[in-house]
N, C-alpha and C positions, 0 to 999 in steps of 0.2 A: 208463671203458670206451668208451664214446660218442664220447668224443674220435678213438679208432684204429679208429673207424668211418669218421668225416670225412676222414681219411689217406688210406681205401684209394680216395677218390672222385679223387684226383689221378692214380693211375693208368688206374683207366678214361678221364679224360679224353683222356689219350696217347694209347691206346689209340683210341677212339672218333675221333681227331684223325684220327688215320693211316690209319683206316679211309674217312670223310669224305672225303679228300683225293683217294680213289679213285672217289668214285663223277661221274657225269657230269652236273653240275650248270649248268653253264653254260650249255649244248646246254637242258637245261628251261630255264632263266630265260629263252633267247631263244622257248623256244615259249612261255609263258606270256605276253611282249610282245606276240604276233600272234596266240595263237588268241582272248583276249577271253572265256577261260573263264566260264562262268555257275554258279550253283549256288541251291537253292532252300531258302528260312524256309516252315516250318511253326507252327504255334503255337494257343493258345487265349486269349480276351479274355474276363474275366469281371470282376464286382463288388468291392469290396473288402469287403462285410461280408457280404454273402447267397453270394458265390460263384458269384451265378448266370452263363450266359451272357449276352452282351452282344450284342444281333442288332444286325446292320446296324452295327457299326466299322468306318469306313475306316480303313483302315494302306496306308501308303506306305513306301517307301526313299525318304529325302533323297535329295534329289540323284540319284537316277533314278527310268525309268520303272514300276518294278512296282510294279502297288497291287490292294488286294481287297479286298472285303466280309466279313464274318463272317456267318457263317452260321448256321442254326438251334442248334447247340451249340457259339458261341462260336467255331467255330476258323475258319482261313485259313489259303492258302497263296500267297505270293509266289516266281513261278516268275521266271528269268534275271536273278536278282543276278547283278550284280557279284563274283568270287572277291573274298577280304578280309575287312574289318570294315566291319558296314555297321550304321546307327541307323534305326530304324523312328519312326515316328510313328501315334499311333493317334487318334481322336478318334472321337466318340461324342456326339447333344446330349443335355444333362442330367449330363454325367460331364467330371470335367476333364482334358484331351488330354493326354497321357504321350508321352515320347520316350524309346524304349527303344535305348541303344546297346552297343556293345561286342557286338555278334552276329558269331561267326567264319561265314561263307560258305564250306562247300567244296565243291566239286566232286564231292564222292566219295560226302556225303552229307548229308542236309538238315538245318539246322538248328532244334532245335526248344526255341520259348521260350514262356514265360506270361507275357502282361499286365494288371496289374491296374488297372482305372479307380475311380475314387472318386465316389461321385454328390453333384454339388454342386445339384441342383434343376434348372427347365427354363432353356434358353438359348435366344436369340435365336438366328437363324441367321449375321445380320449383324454379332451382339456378338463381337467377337475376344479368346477365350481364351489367352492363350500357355502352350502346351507346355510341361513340364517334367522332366528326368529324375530327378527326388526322388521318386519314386510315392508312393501310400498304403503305410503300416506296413500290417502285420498279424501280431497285430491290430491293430484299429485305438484299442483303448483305449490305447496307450502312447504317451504325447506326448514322453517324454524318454530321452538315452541310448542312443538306438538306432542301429544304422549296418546300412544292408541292402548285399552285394557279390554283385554278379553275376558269372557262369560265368569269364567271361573275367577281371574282376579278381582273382578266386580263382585263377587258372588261373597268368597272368601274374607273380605277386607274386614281385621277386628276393628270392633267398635264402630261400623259403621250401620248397624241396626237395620242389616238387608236394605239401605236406602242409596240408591245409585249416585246421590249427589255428594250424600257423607263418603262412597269409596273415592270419587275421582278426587277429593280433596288432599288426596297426598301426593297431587303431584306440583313441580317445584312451580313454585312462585304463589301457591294458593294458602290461602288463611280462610279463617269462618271466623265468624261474629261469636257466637259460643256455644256451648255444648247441648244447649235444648233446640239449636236450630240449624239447618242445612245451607243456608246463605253461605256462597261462596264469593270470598276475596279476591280477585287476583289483580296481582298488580297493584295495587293499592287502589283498583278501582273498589266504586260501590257497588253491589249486588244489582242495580237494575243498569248494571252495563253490560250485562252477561245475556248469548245468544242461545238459545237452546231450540236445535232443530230433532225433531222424531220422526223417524220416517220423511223425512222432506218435506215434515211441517214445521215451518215456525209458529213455537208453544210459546205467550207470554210468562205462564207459571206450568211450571209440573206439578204441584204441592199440594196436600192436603192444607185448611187453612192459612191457603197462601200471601201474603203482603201485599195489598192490591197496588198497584206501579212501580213493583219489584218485584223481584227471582224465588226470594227463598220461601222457606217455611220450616213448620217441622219436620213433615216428612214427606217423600216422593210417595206419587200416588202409583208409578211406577214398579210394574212388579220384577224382581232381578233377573228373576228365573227367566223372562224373553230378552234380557238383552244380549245382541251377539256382539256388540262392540263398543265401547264408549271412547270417544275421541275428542279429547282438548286442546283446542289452539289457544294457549293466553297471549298471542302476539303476532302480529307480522302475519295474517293468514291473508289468500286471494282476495278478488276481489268480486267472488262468486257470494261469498255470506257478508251481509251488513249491515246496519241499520244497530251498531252495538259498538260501543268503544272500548270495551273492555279485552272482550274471550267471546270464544265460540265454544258450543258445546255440539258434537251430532252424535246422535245415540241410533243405533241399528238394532231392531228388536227383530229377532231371527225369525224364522218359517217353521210353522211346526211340522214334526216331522210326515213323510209321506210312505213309510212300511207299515206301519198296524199305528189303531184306536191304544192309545196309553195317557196315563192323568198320575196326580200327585193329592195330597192332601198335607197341607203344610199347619205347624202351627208356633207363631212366634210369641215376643215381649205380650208382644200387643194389640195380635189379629189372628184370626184361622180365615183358610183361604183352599182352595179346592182349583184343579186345574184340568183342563181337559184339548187332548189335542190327536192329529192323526189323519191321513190320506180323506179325500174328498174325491171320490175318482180315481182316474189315471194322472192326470195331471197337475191337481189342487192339493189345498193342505190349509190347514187351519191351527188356531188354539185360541182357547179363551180359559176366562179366568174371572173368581169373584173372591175377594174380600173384605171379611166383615171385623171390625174391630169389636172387641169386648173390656175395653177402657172402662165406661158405663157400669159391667157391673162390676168392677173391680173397685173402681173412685166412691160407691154407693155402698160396697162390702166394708170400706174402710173407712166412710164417714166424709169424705172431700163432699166440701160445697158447689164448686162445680164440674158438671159431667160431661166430657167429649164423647164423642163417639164419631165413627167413620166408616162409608162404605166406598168400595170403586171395585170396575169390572173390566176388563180388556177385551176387546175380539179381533182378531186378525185371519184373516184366509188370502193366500195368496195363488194363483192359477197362472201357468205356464202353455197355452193353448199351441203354440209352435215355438221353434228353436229361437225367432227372434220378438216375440212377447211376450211379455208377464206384466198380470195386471195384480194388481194387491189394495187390499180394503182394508183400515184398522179404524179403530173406535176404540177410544178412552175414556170413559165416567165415572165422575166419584160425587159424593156431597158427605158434607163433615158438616155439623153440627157442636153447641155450646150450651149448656142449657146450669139454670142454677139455683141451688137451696139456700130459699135466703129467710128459713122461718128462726133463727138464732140475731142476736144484733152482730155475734161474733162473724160469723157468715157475712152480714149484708157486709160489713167493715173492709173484709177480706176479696170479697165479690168489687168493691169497689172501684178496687184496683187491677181489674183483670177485665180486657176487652175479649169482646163476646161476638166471633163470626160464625154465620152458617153459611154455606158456599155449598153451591152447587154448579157442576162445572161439566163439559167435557171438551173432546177435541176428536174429529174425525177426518182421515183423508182416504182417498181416491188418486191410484198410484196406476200410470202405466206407463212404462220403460218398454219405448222401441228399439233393437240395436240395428244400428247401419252398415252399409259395407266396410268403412274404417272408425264407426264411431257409436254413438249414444244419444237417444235423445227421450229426457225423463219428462211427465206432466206428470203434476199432483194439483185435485183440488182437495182444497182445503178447508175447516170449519172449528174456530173455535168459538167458546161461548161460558162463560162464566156469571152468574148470579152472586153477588154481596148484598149478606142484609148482617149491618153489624151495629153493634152498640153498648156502651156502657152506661152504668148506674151509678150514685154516689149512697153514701150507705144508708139514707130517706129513700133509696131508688127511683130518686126523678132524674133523669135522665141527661146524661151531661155530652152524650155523642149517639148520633142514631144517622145508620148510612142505609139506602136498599139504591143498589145500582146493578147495572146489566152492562156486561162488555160482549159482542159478538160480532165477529170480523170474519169475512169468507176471502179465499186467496185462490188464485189461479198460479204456478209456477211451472215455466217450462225450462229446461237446461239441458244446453246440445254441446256432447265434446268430440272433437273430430283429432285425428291423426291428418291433418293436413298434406305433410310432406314428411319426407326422411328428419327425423328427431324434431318437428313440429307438431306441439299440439294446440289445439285454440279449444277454449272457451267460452262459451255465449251462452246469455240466459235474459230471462225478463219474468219479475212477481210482480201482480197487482194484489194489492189486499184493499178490500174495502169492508170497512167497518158502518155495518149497517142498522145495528142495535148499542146507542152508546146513550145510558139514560143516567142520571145523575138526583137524587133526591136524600140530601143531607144537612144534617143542624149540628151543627157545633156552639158549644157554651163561651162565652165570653171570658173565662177566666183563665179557661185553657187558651184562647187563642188573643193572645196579645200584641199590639204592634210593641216599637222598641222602647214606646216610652211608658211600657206597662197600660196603658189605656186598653181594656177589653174591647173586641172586636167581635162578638158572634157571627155565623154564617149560618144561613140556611138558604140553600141552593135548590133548585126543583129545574131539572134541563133535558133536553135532549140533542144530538146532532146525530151528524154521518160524518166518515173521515175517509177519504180513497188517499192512496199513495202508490208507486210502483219505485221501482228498483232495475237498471236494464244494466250490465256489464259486458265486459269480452275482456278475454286476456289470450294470452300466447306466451306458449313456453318452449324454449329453444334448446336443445341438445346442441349448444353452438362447438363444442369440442367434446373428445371422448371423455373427459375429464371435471368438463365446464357446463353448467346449466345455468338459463339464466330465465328469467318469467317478468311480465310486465301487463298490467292489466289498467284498467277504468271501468269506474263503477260510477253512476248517475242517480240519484234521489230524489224524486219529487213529491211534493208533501202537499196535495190541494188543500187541507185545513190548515196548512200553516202560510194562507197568503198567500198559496203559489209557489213557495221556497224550493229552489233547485239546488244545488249541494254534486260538487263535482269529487271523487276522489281517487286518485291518481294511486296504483300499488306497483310495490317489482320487489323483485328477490335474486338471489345469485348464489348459487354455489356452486365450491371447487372440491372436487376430491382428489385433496394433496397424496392421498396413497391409497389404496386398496380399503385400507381401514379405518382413514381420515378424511373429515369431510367440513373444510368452513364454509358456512353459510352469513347472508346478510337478507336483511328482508327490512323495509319502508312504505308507509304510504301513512295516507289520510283515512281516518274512519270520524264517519257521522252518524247520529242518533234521533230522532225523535221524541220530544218531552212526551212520559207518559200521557195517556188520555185525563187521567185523574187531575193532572196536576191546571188542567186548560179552565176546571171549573172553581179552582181553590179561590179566584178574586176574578172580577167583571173584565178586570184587563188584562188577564194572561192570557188569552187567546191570542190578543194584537202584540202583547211583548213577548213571548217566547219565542225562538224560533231554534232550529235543531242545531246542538254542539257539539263538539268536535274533538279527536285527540288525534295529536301527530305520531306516528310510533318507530324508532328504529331499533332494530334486535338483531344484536349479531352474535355465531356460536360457534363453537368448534367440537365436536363427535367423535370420536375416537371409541371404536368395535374392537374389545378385545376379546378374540373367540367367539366364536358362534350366537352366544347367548347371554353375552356382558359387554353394557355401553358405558361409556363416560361422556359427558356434555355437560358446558360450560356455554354461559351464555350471559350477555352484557343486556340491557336496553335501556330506553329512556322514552318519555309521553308527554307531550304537551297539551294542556285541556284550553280551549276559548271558547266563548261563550255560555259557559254552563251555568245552570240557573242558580240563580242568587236570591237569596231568604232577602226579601225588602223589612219584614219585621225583624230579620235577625243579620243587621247589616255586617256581623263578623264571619259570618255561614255561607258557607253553598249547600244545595238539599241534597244531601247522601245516607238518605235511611234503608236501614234494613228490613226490621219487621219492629212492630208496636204491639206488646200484652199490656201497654198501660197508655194511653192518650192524656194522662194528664202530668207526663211526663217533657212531651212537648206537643207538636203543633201535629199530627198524622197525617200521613198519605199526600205531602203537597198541598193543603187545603188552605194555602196561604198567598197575600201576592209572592208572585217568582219577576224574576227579569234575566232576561241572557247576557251578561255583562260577566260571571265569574270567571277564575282563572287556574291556572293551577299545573302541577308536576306531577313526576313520577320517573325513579329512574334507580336501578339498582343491579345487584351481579346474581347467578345464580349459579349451583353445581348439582349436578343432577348423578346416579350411580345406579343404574339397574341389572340386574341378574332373571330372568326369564328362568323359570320349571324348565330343566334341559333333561340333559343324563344324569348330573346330578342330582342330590334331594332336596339341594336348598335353591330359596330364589329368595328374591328383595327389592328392595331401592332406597334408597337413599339421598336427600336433597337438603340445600341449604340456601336461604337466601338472604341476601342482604338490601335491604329497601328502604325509599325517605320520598314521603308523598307529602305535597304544601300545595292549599288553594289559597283565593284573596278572595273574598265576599266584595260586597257594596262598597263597604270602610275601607278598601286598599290593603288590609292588614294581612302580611304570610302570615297562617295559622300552620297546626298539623291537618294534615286532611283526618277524616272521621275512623279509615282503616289504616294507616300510618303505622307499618309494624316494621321496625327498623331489621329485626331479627323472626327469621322462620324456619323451622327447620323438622323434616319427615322424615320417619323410617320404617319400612317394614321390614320383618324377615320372617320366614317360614318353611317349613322341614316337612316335605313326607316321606318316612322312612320305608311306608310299603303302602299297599292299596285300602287299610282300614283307616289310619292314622293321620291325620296332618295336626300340627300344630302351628300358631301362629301367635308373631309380636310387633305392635303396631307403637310407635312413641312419638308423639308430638311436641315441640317446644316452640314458645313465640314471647315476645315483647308484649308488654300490655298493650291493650288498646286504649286510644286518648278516649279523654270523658271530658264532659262539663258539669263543674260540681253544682251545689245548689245554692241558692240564695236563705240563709241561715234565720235573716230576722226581717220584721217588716212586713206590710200588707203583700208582700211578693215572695215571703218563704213557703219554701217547696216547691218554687218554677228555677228552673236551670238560670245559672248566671254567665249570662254571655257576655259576659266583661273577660270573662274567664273562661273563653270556649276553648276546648279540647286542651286547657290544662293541665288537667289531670290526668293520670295513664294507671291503667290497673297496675297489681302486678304481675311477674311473669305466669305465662302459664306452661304447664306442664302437665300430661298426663299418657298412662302406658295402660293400652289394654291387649288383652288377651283373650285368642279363642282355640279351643280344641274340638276338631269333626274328627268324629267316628263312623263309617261304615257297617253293614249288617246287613246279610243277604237273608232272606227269608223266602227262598226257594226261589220264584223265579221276581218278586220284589226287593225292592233295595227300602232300607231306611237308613236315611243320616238324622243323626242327632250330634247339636253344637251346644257348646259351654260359650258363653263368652261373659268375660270378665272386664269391664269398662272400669278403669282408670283404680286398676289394681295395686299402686301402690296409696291411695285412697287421701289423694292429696286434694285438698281445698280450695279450688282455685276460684278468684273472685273477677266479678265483671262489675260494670257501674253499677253505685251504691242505689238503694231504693228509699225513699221518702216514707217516712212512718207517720202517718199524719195523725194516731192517737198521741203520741210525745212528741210530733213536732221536730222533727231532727233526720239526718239520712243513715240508717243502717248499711253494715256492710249486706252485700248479696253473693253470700256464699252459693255455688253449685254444691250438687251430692258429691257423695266419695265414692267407695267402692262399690259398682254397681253391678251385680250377676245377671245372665240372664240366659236361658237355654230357650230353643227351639228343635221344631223336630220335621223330618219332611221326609211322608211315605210315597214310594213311585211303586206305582202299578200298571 
């Protein structure tokens, strides 16, 4: 289905071409040469473990004249930048000087960033520290695995279709499922092992049309333009985030700014969007945001039988009332819709095969950070809630899958991190989430859902429950020599709808920095998970047989900073999975699905018995090679990994596991030669992914043959795209407009084959080729 989504972006680009062509662009480029446009950074400079402010930081622009103090709560403003992309420098004595680059400048409205300094002890005044763009993690207890991308490299990433899950996918160890959808790999885990925090809330999906008891989807509902950081731990992280065996994702959506009322109008592939942000007082600040898809009349202009469409809106204001409060509000909704024309037989045919969700969704919290005399301490309540009503037709359109369920879960989260003692820090916290809306009303056909000896099994569930759990930790991380850090935490799990189940898991980490510029780390523990909600109603007994599983994880790496603004990191690990749930119908399986546009391909969303008995690996080398926007004009990265992931289902049998990609490998690179101009090359390479082929004859062709599970492996994939932003002042507005060219050398790459059930036999399932697609986004 998602493929003839990607189709209809070649005609916007015509479009959008033709339109472009007209407006008067040249006449700006020459004003933009001679008026010397200026525009101003706002920002705050605080601690990396306490949070506090950081008085008296100077920050500079490289290479020009604006500079300024920080002030009594941390912030500054740098007034008559430069239009463009400009790197700050901050320094502070007793904290090591940070170079924060990639900050867009514009004219229309102030840029606003956070910088984070890390306290290395006092400093000479005369001792020269050099600057670096690698800042402190945070936290700060995770030495390994982690990759932090700022606004602009989020922003920028080709072929990532402004979607925040498609940029962070290039960093080392991650794989996607395939190119119509944002499910991320890592590790060789499944996409619902993955942890994704906003704002201090844990989100079960970001996604429009998201996979309901997994991560991904097509697209984030997520708008780029508020994120000030996106941070992934694929390994080895504290024992502050949980309840995920895979990665952690925490994304920071920034403050809007607090000098003057400024907004945007954007318009991309596959949405126009409008933004609006700016001061609330003396000490508040806001932005919001709406986007509305125009898929609908695009799929309807062309004739497609069925019609997506999608809205969602942001609101965030944050308030600073004294130097040691700030409370903050955000709110996230969207609903996506499927609708379809089924007055042709060729339609219903085609309709057949394409699962049809409406979702309606959002997620709201309630943020207030108090800082203490040597420390922190955050509460966030929290609110999500999610609506599925979904279902397929067969081509008589009676009905072969029809789901309407409600997930909504409220959390409490408080997290206190103190400076205990000289190079002592502890951490402590405790989430309650109780799930107080979990309603379940679904039929499934018997043909789709079969036990192992092909006998049809229909379900039709009609349920409801509540689910409470909490989560309490503490760790401590020790400055134990100048040299030597070492962190060791426990983390506790209590699951009351899972019988009670408590779940202990022990973490630590250690690193040395063998020289100024080298630094090996080791990081271990235990991570535990919770079976999706969905999968408790799949059979009458998973409630009493599942119970939460487990991976063991050690990750060790060695960092090497050459220069200011280029790393190298090398990193080993290995995962061991027990108890994870195991397909009773499909006794060569454990369940590790991604997302479902066809249900009668197999069994959807868990709706089958499970049991916690599987087993299973993971363990492989990676290299990792980044260049940060410096003085230089180029930046990049570069990653390679090598991985071999095997689970045992029910039958004892090592298979491959479902994302088993022995071979991964990213790169970007990209050039701005002045302040109109960037260009960018983004190249992905990977191993097939295994597949199960079909069963070819017999009253059981066209259902998967699990004799034969994960046999088959596509073939490689490969694809390079491209994008080029342009700049354009238009007095005291900016517009940027982007080219982006998706998988420009217009190669073919196939994913498991699809069931043709007019001839009876499995086609290949080619993806598009060359895919264009421009966007454009005016600030005012």
């Amino acid at each position: 289905m998602w493929h003839s989504v990607r189709r209809v972006r070649v005609l916007w680009c015509w479009l959008t071409l033709v339109l472009l062509s007209g407006l008067p662009l040249q006449r700006s480029a020459a004003q933009e040469a001679t008026t010397g446009a200026t525009g101003v950074i706002t920002g705050r400079v605080i601690a990396a473990v306490t949070e506090a402010p950081v008085v008296g930081a100077t920050v500079r622009v490289i290479g020009q004249a604006p500079g300024a103090q920080t002030d009594s709560t941390g912030r500054f403003v740098l007034r008559g930048v430069r239009v463009g992309i400009a790197t700050i420098e901050v320094r502070r004595l007793g904290y090591a000087p940070v170079l924060r680059g990639d900050i867009a400048v514009s004219p229309a409205k102030p840029a606003e960033v956070l910088v984070v300094l890390r306290d290395v002890g006092v400093q000479l005044e005369n001792v020269t520290v050099r600057p670096e763009a690698f800042p402190a993690q945070m936290p700060t207890s995770t030495p390994v695995s982690t990759q932090r991308y700022d606004a602009e490299e989020v922003r920028r990433q080709p072929g990532a279709q402004e979607d925040v899950l498609r940029a962070i996918s290039i960093a080392p160890g991650v794989g996607v499922t395939s190119a119509a959808r944002n499910d991320i790999v890592v590790r060789g885990g499944a996409p619902f092992e993955n942890l994704f925090v906003v704002d201090n809330i844990e989100v079960p999906n970001i996604n429009h049309f998201g996979s309901q008891g997994s991560t991904g989807g097509p697209i984030s509902l997520i708008n780029i333009r508020f994120i000030e950081s996106a941070q992934l731990s694929a390994g080895g992280f504290g024992a502050r985030l949980g309840d995920r065996t895979s990665s952690a994702t925490t994304l920071t959506l920034r403050e809007g700014n607090r000098e003057r009322i400024a907004g945007e109008l954007n318009v991309a592939a596959t949405q126009v969007g409008a933004v609006l942000e700016g001061p609330i007082g003396k000490n508040a600040s806001f932005f919001a945001n709406v986007r509305q898809s125009y898929l609908d009349l695009l799929f309807k202009a062309i004739g497609l039988s069925f019609i997506p469409s999608y809205t969602d809106a942001t609101v965030k204001a944050t308030w600073r009332p004294t130097r040691r409060d700030a409370f903050s509000a955000l709110t996230i909704a969207a609903r996506g819709t499927i609708s379809f024309d089924n007055t042709t037989d060729s339609a219903r045919v085609n309709n057949s095969q394409v699962l049809a969700p409406t979702q309606d969704q959002y997620f709201s919290g309630l943020t207030w950070k108090r800082l203490l005399t040597r420390g922190v301490v955050t509460t966030t309540l929290g609110r999500t809630w999610t609506r599925y009503v979904t279902e397929q037709r067969d081509s008589l359109l009676a009905p072969v899958f029809a789901s309407r369920s409600t997930e909504g879960e409220n959390s409490l989260r408080t997290d206190v991190t103190l400076l205990a003692g000289r190079g002592v820090e502890i951490e402590t916290g405790t989430i309650f989430k109780y799930a107080s809306d979990l309603r379940y009303d679904a039929t499934l056909a018997g043909f789709v859902r079969r036990d192992a000896n092909g006998v049809p099994r229909p379900l039709q569930v009609d349920t409801n429950f509540t689910a409470l759990r909490n989560g309490s930790y503490v760790q401590a991380t020790w400055q134990w020599q100048p040299r030597i850090r070492v962190s060791g935490g426990l983390r506790s799990d209590w699951y009351r709808f899972l019988n009670n189940a408590v779940r202990l898991a022990p973490r630590a980490s250690v690193s040395a920095q063998l020289s100024p510029s080298t630094t090996l780390s080791l990081a271990g523990g235990r991570y535990w998970q919770a079976p999706s909600y969905i999968w408790l109603v799949g059979d009458a007994g998973n409630a009493n047989r599942l119970t939460p599983f487990r991976a063991d994880q050690l990750v060790g790496g060695i960092t090497r900073l050459l220069g200011s603004d280029l790393k190298v990191q090398v990193e080993v690990y290995g995962k061991r999975y027990a108890d994870y749930p195991a397909r009773v119908f499909r006794p060569q399986a454990v369940l590790s699905p991604s997302g479902f546009d066809d249900v009668t391909t197999d069994i959807p969303f868990g709706l089958e018995p499970l049991q916690s008995t599987g087993t299973g690996s993971a363990y492989g080398a990676e290299v990792f090679v980044q260049k940060k926007l410096g003085a230089s004009p180029w930046y990049g990265q570069l990653s390679a990994s090598l991985n071999r992931t095997r689970f045992e289902g029910l039958d004892g049998t090592s298979t491959r596991g479902a994302f088993d990609t022995p071979l991964l490998t990213n790169g970007v690179i990209g050039w701005r030669p002045n302040a109109k101009w960037e260009l960018a090359l983004r190249v992905r390479g990977a191993s097939g992914l295994p597949y199960t082929p079909f069963v070819l004859n017999g009253a059981l062709a066209g259902t998967l043959d699990f004799a034969q599970y994960n046999g088959e492996r596509t073939s490689v994939f490969f694809a390079a795209d491209v994008r080029a932003d342009r700049r354009f002042l238009l007095r005291n507005r900016q517009l940027i407009a982007f080219v982006d060219l998706q998988n420009v050398t217009n190669r073919a790459n196939n994913s498991a084959p699809q069931w043709n059930p007019r001839l009876r036999r499995p086609d290949p399932n080619t993806g598009i080729g060359l895919l264009p697609s421009i966007g454009l986004n005016f600030e005012f």
